[in-house]
Gaussian input, Z-matrix of N, CA and C with variables (Angstrom, degrees):
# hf/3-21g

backbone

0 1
 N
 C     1     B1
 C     2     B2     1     A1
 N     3     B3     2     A2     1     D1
 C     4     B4     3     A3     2     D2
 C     5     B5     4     A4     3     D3
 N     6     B6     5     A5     4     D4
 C     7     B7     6     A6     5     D5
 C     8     B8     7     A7     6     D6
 N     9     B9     8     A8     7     D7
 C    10    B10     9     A9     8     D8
 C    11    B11    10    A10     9     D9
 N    12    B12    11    A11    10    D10
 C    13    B13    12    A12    11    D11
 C    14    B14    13    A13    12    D12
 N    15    B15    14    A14    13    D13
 C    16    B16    15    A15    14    D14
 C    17    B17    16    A16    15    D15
 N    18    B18    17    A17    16    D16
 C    19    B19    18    A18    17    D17
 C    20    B20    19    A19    18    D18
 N    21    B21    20    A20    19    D19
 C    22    B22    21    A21    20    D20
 C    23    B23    22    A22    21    D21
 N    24    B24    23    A23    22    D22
 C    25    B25    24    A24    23    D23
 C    26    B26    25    A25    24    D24
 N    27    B27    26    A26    25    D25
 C    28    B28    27    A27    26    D26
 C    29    B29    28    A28    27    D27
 N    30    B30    29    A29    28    D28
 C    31    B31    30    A30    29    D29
 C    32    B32    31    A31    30    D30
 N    33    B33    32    A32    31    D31
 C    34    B34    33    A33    32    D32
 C    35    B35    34    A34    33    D33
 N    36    B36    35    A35    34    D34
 C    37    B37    36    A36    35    D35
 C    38    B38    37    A37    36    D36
 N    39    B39    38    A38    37    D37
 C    40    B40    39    A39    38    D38
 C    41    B41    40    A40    39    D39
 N    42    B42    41    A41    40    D40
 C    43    B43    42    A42    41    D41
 C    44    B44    43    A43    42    D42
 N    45    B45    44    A44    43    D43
 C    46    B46    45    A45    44    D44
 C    47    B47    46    A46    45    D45
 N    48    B48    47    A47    46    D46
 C    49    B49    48    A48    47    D47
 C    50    B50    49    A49    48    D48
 N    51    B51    50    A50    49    D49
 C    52    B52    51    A51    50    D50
 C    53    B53    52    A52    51    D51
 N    54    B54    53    A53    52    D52
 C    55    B55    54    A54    53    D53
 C    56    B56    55    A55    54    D54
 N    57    B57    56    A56    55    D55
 C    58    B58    57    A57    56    D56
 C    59    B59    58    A58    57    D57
 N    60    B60    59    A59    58    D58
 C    61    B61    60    A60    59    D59
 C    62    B62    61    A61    60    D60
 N    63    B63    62    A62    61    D61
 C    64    B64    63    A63    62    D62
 C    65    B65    64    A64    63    D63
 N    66    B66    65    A65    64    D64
 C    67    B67    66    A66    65    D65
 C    68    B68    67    A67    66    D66
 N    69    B69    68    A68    67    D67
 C    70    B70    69    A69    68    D68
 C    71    B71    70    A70    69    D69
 N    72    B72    71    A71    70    D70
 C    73    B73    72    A72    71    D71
 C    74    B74    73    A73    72    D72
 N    75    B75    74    A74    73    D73
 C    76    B76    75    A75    74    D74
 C    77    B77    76    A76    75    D75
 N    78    B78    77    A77    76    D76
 C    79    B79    78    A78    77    D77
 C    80    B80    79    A79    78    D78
 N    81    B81    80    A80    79    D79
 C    82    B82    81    A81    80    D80
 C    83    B83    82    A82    81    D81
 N    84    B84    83    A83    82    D82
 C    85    B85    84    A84    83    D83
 C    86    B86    85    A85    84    D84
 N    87    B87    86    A86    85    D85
 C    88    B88    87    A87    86    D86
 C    89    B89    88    A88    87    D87
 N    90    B90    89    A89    88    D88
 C    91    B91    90    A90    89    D89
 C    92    B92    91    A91    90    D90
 N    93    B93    92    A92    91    D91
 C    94    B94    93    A93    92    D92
 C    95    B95    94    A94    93    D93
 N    96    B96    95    A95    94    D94
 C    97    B97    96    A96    95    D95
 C    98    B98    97    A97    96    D96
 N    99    B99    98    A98    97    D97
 C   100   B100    99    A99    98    D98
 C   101   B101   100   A100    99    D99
 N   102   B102   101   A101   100   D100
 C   103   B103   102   A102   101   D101
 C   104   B104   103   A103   102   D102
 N   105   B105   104   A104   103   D103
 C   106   B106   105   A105   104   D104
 C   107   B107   106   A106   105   D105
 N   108   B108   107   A107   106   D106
 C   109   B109   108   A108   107   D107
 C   110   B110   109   A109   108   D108
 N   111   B111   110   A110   109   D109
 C   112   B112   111   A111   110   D110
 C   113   B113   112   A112   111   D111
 N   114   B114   113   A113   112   D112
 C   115   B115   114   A114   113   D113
 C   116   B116   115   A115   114   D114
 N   117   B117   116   A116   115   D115
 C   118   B118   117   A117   116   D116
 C   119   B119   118   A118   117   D117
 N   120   B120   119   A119   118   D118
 C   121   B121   120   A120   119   D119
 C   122   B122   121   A121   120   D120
 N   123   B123   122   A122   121   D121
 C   124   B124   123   A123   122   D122
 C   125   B125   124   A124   123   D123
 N   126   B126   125   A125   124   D124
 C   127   B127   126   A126   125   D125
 C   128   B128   127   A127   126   D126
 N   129   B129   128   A128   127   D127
 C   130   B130   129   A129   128   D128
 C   131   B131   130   A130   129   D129
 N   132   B132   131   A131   130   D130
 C   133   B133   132   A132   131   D131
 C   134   B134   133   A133   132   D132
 N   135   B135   134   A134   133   D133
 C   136   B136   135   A135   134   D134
 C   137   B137   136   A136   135   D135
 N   138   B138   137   A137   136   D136
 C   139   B139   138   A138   137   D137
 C   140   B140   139   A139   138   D138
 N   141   B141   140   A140   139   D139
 C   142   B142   141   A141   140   D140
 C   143   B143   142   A142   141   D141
 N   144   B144   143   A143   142   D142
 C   145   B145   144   A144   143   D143
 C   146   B146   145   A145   144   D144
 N   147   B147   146   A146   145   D145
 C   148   B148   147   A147   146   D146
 C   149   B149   148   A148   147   D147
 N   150   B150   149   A149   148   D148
 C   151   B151   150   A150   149   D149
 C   152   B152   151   A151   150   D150
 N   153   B153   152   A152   151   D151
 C   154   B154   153   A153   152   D152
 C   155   B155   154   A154   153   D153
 N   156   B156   155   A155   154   D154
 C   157   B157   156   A156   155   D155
 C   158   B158   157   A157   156   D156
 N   159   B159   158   A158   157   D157
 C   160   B160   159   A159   158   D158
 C   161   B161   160   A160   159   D159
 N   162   B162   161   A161   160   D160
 C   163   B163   162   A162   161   D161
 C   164   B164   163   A163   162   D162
 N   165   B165   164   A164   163   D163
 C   166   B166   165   A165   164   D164
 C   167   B167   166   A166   165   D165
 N   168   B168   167   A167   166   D166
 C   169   B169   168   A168   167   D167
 C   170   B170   169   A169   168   D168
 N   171   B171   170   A170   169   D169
 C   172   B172   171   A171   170   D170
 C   173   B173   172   A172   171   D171
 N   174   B174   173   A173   172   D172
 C   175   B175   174   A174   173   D173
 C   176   B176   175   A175   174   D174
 N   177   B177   176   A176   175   D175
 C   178   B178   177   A177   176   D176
 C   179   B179   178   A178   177   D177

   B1=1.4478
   B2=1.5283
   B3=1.5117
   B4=1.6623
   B5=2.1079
   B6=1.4466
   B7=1.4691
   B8=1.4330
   B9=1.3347
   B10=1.5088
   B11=1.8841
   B12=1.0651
   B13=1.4970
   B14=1.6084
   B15=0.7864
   B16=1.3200
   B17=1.9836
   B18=1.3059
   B19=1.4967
   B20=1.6004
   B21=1.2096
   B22=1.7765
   B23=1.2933
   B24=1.7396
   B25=1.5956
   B26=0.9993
   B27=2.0542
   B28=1.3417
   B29=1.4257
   B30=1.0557
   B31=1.5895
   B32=1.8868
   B33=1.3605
   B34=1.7774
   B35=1.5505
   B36=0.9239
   B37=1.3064
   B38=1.8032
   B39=1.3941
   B40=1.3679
   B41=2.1217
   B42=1.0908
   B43=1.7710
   B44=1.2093
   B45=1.2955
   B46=1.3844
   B47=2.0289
   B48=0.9212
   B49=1.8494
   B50=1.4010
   B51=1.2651
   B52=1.7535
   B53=1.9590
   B54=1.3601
   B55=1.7024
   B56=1.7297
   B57=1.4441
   B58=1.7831
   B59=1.1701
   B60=1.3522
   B61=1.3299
   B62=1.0994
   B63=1.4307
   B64=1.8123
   B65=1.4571
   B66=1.3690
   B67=1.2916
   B68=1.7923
   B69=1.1981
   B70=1.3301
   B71=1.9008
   B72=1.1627
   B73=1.3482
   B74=1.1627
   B75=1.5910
   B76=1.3982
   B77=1.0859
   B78=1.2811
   B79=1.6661
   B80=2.1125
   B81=0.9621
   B82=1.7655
   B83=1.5777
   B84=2.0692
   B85=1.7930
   B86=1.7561
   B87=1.3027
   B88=1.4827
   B89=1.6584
   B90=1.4425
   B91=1.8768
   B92=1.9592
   B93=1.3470
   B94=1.2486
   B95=1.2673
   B96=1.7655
   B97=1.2209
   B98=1.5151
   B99=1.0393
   B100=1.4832
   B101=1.4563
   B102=1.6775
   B103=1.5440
   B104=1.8559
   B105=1.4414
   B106=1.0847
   B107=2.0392
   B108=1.2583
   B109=1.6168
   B110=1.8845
   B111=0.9079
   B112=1.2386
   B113=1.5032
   B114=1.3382
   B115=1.2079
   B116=1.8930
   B117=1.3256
   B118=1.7953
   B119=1.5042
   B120=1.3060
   B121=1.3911
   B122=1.4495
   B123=1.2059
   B124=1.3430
   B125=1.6352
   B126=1.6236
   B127=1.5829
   B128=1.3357
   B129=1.4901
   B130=1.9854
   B131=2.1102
   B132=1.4222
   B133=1.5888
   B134=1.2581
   B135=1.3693
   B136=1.3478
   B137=1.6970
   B138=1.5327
   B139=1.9301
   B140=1.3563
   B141=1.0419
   B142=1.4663
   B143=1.9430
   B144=1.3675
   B145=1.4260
   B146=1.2199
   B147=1.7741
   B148=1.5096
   B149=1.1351
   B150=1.6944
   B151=1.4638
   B152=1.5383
   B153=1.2626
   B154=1.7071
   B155=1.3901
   B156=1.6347
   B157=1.4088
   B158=1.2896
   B159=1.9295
   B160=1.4592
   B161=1.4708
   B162=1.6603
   B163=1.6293
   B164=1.7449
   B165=1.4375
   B166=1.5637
   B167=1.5836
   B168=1.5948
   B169=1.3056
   B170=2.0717
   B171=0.9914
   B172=1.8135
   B173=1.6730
   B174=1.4443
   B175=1.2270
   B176=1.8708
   B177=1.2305
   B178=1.4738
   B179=1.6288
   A1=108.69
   A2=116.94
   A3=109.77
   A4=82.43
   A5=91.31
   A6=95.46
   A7=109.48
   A8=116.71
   A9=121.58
   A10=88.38
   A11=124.29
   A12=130.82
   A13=116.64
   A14=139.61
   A15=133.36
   A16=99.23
   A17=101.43
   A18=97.92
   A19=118.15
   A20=95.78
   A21=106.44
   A22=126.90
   A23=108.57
   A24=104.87
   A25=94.01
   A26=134.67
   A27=96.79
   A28=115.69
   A29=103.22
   A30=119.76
   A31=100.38
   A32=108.17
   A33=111.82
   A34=93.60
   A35=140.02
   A36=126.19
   A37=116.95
   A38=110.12
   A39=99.26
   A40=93.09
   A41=97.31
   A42=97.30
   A43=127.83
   A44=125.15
   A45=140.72
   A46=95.01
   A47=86.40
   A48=97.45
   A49=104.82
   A50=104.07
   A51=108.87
   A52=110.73
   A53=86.96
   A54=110.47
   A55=114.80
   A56=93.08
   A57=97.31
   A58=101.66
   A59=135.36
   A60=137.35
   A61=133.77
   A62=116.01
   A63=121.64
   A64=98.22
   A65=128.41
   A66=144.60
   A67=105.71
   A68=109.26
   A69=111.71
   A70=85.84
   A71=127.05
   A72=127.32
   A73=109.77
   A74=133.76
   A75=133.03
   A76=120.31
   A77=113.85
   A78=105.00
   A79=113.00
   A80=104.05
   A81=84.16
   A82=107.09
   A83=117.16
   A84=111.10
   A85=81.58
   A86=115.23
   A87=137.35
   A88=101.29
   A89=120.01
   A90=117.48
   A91=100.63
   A92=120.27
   A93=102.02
   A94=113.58
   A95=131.94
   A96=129.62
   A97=112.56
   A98=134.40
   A99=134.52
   A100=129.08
   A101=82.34
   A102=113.03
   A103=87.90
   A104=103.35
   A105=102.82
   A106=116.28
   A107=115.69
   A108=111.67
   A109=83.01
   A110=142.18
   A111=139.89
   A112=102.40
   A113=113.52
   A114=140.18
   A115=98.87
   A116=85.57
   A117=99.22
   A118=99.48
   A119=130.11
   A120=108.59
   A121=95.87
   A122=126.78
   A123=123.12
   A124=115.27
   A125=112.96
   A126=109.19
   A127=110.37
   A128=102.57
   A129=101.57
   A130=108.96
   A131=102.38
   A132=107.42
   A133=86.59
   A134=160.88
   A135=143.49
   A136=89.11
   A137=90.81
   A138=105.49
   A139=118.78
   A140=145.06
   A141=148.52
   A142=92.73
   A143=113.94
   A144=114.61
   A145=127.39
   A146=108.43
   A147=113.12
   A148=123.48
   A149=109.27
   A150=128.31
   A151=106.68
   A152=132.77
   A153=125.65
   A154=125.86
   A155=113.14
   A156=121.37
   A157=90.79
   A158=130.11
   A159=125.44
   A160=115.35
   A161=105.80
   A162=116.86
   A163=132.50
   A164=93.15
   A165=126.26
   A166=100.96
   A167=109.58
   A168=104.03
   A169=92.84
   A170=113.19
   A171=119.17
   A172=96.61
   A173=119.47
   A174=111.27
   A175=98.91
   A176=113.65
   A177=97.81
   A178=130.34
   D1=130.52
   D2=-157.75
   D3=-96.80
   D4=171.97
   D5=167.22
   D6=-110.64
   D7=148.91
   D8=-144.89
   D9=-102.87
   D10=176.18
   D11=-170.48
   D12=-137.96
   D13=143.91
   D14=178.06
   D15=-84.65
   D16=141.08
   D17=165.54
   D18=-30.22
   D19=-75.53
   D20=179.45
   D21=-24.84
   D22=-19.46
   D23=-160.99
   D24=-108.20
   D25=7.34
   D26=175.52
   D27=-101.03
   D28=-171.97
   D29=-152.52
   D30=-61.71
   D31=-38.91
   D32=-176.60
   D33=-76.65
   D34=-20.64
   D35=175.80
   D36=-91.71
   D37=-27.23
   D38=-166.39
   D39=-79.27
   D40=-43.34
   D41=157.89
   D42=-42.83
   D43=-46.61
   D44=-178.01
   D45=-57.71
   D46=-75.29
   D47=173.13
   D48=-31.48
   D49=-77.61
   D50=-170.16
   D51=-33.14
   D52=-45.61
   D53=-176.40
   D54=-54.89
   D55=-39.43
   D56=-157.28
   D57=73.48
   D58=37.59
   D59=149.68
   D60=-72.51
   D61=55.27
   D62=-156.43
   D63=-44.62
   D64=-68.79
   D65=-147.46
   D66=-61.63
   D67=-19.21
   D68=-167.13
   D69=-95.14
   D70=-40.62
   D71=-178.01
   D72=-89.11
   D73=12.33
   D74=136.87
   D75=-73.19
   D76=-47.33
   D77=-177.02
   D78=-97.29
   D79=-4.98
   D80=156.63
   D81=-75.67
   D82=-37.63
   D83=-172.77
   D84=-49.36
   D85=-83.51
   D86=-159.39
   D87=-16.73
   D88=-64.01
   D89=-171.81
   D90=-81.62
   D91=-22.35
   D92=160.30
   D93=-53.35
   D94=-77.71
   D95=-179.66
   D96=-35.17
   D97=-6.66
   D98=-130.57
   D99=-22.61
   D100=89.97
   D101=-169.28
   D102=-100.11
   D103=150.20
   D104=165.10
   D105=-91.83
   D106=-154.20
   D107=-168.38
   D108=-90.68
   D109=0.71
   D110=-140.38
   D111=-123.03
   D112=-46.55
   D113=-160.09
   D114=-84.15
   D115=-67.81
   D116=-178.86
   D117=-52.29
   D118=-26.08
   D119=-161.93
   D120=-100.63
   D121=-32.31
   D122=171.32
   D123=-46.91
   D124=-39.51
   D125=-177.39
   D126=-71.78
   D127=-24.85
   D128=-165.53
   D129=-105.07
   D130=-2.53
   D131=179.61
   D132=77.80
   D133=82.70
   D134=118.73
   D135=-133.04
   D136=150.13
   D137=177.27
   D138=-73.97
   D139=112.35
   D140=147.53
   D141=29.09
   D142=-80.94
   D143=-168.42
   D144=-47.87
   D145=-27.65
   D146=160.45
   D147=-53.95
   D148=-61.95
   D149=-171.62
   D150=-62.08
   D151=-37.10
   D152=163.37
   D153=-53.80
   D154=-28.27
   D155=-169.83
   D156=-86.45
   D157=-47.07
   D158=179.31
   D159=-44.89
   D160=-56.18
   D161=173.60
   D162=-43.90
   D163=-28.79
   D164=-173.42
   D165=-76.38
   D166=-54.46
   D167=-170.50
   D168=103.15
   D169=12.83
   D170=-178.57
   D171=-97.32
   D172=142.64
   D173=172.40
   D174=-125.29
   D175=-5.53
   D176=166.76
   D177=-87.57

């Protein structure tokens, strides 16, 4: 029986943090939940194309 992890604890995220890498700690939460770009943006009101450019690190 494996032990399960919270998103937060893995290693691309606790970096992501250290970083201020929001976008990189959106999309490990985002494929933990495994929400798609479609899905996640539907729960939070922003469109898929936003949330990829946030994930990306793109601001245009």
């Amino acid at each position: 029986m494996g032990v399960e992890r919270r998103w937060s604890e893995l290693p691309e995220a606790r970096q992501a943090a250290v970083a201020g890498d929001f976008g990189t700690l959106l999309l490990v939460a985002r494929t933990a939940a495994r929400l798609t770009l479609c899905e996640a943006g539907q729960r939070c009101g922003y469109s898929a194309a936003t949330l990829s450019r946030i994930e990306r690190g793109s601001s245009g």
